[in-house]
C-alpha positions in Angstrom: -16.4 -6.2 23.4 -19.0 -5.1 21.8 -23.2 -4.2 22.3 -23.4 -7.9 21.4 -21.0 -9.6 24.0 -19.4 -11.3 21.3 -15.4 -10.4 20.3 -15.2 -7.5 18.5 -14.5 -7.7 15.1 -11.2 -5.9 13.9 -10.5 -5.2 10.6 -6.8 -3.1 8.9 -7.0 -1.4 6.1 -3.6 0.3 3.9 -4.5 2.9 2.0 -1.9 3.1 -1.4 0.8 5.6 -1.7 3.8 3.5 -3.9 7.3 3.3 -2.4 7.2 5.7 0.3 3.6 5.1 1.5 4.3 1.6 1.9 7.6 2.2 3.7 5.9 4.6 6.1 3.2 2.6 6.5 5.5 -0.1 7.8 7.1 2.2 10.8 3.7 3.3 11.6 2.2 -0.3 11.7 5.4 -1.5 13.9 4.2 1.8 16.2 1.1 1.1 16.9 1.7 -2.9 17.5 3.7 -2.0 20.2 1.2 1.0 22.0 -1.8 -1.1 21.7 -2.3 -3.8 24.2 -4.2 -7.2 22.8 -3.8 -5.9 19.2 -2.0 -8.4 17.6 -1.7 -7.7 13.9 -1.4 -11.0 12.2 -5.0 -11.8 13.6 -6.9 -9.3 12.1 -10.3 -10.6 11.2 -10.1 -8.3 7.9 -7.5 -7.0 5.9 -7.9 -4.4 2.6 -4.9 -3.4 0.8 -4.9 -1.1 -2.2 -1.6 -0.3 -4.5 1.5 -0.5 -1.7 -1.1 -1.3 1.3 -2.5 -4.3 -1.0 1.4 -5.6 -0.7 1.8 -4.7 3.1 -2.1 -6.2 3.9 -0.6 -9.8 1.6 2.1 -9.7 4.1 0.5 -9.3 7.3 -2.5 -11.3 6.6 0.1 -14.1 5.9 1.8 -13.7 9.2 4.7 -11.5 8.5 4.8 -8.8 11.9 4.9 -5.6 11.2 8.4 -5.7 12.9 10.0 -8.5 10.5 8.4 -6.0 8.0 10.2 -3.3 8.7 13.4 -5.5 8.8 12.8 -6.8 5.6 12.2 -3.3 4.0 14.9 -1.4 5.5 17.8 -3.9 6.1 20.7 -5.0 3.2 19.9 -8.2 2.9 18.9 -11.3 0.9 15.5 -12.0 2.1 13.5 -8.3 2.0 10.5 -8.2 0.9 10.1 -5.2 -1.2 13.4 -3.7 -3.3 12.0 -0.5 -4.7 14.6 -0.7 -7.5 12.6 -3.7 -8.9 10.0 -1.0 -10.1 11.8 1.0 -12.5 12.8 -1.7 -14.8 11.5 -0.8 -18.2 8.6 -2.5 -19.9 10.5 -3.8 -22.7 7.0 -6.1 -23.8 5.0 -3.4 -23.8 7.6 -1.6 -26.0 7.8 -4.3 -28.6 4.2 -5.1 -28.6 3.2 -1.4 -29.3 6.6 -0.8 -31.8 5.2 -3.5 -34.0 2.2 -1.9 -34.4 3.7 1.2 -36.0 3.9 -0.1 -39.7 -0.2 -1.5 -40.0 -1.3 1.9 -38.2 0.9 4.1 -39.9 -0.2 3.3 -43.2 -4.2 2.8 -42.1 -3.2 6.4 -41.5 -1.9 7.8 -44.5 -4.9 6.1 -46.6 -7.6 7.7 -44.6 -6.0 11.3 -45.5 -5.1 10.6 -49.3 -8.8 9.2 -49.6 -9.8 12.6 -48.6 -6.8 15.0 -48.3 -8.9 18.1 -49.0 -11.5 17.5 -45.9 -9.0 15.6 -43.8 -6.8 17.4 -41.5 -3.1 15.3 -41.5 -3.1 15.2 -37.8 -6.7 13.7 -37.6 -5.9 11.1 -40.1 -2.7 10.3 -38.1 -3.8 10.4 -34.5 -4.4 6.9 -34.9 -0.8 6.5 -33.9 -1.1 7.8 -30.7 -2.3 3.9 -30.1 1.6 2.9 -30.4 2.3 4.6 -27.2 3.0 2.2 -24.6 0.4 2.3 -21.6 3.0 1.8 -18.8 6.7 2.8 -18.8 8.0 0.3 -16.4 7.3 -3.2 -15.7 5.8 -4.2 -12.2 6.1 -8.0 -12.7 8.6 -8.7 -10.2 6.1 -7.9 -7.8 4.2 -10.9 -8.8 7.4 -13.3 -8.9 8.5 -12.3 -5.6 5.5 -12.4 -3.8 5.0 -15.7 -5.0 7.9 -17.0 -3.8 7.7 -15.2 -0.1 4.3 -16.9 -0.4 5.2 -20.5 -1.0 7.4 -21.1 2.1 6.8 -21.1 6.0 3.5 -22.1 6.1 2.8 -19.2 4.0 -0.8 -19.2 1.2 -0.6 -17.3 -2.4 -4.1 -18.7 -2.3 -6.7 -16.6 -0.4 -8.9 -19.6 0.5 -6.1 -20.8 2.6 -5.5 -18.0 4.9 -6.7 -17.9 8.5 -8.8 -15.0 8.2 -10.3 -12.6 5.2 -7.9 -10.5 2.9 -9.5 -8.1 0.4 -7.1 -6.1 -2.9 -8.9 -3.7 -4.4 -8.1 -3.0 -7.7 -10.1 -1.0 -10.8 -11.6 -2.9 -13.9 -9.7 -0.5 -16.6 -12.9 -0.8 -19.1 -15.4 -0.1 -16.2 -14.1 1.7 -13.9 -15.3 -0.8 -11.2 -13.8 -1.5 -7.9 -13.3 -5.5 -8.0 -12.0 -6.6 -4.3 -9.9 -9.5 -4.8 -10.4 -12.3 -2.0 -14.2 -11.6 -2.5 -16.9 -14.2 -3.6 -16.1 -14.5 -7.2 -12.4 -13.4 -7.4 -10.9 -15.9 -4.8 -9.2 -17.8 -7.1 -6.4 -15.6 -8.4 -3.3 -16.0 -7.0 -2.6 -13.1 -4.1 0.4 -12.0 -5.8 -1.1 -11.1 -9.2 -3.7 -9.4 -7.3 -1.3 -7.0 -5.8 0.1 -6.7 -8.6 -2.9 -5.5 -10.2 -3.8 -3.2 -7.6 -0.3 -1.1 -7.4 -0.5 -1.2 -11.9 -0.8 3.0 -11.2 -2.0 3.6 -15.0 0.7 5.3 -17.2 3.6 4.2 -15.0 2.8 0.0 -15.1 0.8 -1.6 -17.8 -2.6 -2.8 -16.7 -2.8 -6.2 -15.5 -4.7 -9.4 -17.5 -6.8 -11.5 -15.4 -8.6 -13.8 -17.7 -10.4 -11.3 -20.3 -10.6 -8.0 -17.5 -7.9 -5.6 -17.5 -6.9 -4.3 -14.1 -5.0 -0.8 -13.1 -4.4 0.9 -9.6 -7.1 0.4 -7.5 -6.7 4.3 -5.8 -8.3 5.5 -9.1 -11.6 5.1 -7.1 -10.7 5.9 -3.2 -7.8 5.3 -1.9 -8.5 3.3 1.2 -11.4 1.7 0.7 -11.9 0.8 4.2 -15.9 0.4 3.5 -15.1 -3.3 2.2 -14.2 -4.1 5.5 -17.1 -2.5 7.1 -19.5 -4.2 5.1 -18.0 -7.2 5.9 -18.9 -6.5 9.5 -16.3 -4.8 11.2 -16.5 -3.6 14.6 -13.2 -2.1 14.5 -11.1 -0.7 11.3 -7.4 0.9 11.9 -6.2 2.9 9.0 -2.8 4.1 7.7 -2.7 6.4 4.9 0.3 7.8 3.9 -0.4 9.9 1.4 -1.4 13.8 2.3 -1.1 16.9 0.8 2.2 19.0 1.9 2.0 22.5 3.0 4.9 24.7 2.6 3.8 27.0 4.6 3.1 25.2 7.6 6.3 23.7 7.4 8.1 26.9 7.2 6.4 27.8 10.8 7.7 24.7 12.0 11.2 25.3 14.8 14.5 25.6 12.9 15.5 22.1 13.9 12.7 20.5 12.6 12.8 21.8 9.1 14.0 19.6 6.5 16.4 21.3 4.2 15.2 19.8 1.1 12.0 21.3 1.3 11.7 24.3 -1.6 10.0 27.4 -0.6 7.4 27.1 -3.6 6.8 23.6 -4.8 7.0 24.6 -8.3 10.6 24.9 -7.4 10.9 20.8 -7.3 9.3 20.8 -11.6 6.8 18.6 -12.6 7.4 15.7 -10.1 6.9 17.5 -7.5 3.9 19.4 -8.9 2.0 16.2 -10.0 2.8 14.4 -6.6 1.2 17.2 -5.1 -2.1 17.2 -7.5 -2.1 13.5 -6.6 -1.8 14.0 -3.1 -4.7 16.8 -2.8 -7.0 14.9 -5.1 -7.0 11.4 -3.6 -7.2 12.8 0.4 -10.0 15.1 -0.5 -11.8 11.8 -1.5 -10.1 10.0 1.4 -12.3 12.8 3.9 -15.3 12.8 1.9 -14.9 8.8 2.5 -14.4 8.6 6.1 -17.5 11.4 6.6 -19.6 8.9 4.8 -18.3 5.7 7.3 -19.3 7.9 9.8 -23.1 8.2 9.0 -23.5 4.9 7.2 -21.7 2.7 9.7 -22.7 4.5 13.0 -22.3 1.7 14.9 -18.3 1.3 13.5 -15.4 2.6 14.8 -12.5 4.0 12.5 -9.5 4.9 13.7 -6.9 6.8 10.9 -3.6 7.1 10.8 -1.4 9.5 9.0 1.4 12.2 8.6 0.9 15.5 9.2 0.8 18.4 6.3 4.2 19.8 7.4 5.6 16.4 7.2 8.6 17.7 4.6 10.5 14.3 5.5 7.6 12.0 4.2 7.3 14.1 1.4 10.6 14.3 0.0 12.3 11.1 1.0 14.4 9.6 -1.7 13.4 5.8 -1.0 15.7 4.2 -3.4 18.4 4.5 -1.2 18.4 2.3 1.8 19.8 5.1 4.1 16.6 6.9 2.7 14.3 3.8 3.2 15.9 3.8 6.9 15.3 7.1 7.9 11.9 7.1 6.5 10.7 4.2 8.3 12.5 5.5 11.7 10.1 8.8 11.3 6.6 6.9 10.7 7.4 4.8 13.3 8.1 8.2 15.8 5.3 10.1 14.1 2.9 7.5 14.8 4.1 7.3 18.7 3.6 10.6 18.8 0.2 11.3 17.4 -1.3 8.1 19.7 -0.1 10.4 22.6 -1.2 13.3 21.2 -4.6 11.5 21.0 -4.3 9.9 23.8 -8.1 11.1 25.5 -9.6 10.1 22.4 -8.2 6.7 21.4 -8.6 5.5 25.3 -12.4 5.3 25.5 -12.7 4.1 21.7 -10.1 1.1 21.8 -11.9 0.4 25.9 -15.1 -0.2 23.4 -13.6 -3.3 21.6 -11.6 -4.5 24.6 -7.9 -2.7 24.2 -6.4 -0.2 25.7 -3.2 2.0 25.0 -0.3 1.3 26.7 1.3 5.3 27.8 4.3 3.6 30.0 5.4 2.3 25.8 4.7 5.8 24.4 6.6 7.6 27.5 9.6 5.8 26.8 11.6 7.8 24.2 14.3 5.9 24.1 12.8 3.4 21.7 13.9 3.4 18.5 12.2 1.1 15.2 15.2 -0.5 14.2 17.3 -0.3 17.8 18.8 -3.9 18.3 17.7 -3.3 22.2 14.0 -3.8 21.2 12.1 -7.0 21.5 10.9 -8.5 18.7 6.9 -8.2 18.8 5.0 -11.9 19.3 3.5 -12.0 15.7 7.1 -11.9 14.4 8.7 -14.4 16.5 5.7 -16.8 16.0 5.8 -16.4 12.2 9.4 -17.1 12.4 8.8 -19.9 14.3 6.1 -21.2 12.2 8.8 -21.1 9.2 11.4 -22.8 10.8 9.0 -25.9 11.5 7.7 -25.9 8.1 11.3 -25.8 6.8 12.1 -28.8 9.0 9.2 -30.7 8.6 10.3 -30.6 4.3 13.5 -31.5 5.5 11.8 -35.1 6.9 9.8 -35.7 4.7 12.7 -35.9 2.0 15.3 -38.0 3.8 12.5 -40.8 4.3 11.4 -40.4 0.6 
């Protein structure tokens, strides 16, 4: 409880981080579900999502577990929720749209330098066709589609006026620059599942998103957590996963010999541009992350945020090839232990601050290392079963309905 005597007002907030954030962010959601007694996940007051988190924070908010999550994400089956292969399907639109342009621009071109070919330099006159490049390489509509579908069964809302309790998406306004959170006054009334789409449209990768006249890309250009929308929304309480932190070689070389991952290189430069850019990415968006979080601190004194995330010498995290379900697996498996173990770890400071808002931790769950994420021993968490349940009347009350029709 709270100064106020009244419930204390909880808010989650997934920070962005593609594939592998969201994947991690699963195991660690699943983690701290289980470690922290009367925090039940699927009744959040407040939920913010951005890029992968905006999928995850859909999901939850609708009254998927973090455990049928992590089932979904990991497991070969028909009904998971996310299939990272659906992301590098090319955007074949995008191509056409910007190949047809070609002809008008190329010969716009070549009359601006024969009007003045003695003043006109021929790769001024012709930068003009740099506008036939396609803004996104791949095509992240099948985010949309099957979101929409997981969305329209089991009692389940693509509509953020219908869910139970408040769901934010951040996204950026491409011609602004603005931070628009979807679910807010005023942008309601698009569908959930375009508005995730929009916020994980990381620019050069996916083409921006069209909502009505606005053009939307990844909504970590600005911060990447953006757990503030949930604190001015009034939360008491905001847990944060972030994924997505800078790796250090050379911490992980200190690490014990049977801890090192064998993948990681001894200079990142070693891994070529991939590497190198996910590392520039990395430093630049957890330096704002901090600068963020120092800010909550001093403008929401009265808040409490609690963050969530891997350690710098986390080589697994960082070089986890998630388009393998082995990969997806083992990733998932090692958020889920990280996050047990840093809740122990933290275990002086997390007691009196989750006391505050009526929780507490349970140690006898984080003592127990036989537990494993996807162990067939462990029992399934209560938001799962009762979202399952929830589906399986909804199913049956269709099923009446059409045999009296």
């Amino acid at each position: 409880m709270t100064a106020t005597s009244r419930p204390a007002k909880i808010a989650l907030a997934l920070a962005g981080g593609g594939p592998v954030g969201g994947i991690y962010e699963v195991g660690a959601m699943v983690a701290l579900s289980e470690a922290l007694d009367g925090v039940d996940f699927n009744a959040f007051d407040i939920y913010v999502g951005v890029s992968s988190g905006a999928l995850l924070s859909a999901a939850v908010a609708n009254g998927l577990g973090p455990a049928a999550l992590a089932r979904m994400l990991v497991e070969n089956d028909n009904n998971e929720v996310f299939d990272p292969g659906m992301l590098l399907r090319p955007a074949f639109g995008e191509y056409i749209r910007r190949a047809m342009s070609v002809p008008a621009i190329f010969w716009s071109s070549l009359r601006q330098y024969l009007s003045d070919p003695w003043h006109l330099r021929l790769v001024e006159a012709f930068q003009g066709l740099s506008h036939a490049i396609p803004t996104g390489v791949f095509n992240n509509a099948g985010i949309d589609k099957l979101l929409c579908k997981l969305f329209s069964t089991g009692g389940r809302s693509n509509d953020f006026r219908q869910l139970k309790h408040q769901l934010f998406l951040v996204a950026t306004d491409l011609d602004t620059g603005e931070s628009v959170a979807f679910g807010s006054a005023g942008y309601d009334d698009v569908p959930i599942s375009v508005a995730v789409q929009a916020s994980a449209a990381l620019p050069g990768l996916f083409p921006p998103v069209r909502i009505g006249e606005r053009y939307f890309v990844d909504g970590a250009l600005i911060k990447t957590l953006h757990a503030s929308v949930a604190l001015h929304e009034g939360a008491d309480l905001v847990i944060c996963v972030n994924p997505l932190v800078p790796f250090d070689s050379r911490l992980a070389a200190r690490r014990p010999a049977h801890e090192r991952s064998t993948s990681a290189p001894t200079h990142l430069v070693e891994g070529g541009l991939p590497v190198v850019l996910a590392q520039t990415f990395r430093a630049i968006i957890h330096s704002r992350m901090r600068t963020g979080m120092d800010r909550y601190r001093l403008e929401f004194a009265g808040a409490d945020v609690l963050l969530f995330e891997p350690t710098r010498d986390d080589a697994d995290m960082f070089f986890t090839n998630v388009f393998s379900y082995r990969g997806r697996s083992r990733l998932c498996e090692h958020a889920y232990q990280r996050t047990r173990k840093d809740l122990y770890q933290r275990r002086h400071e997390l007691q009196p601050i989750l006391a505050r808002h009526g929780f507490q931790l349970n140690l006898g769950v984080l003592k127990d290392h036989t537990r494993s994420l996807l162990s067939r021993k462990r029992r399934p968490d209560l938001a799962s079963s009762a979202s399952a349940l929830d589906s399986s009347l909804a199913d049956l009350e269709r099923w009446l309905q059409a045999q009296k029709a």
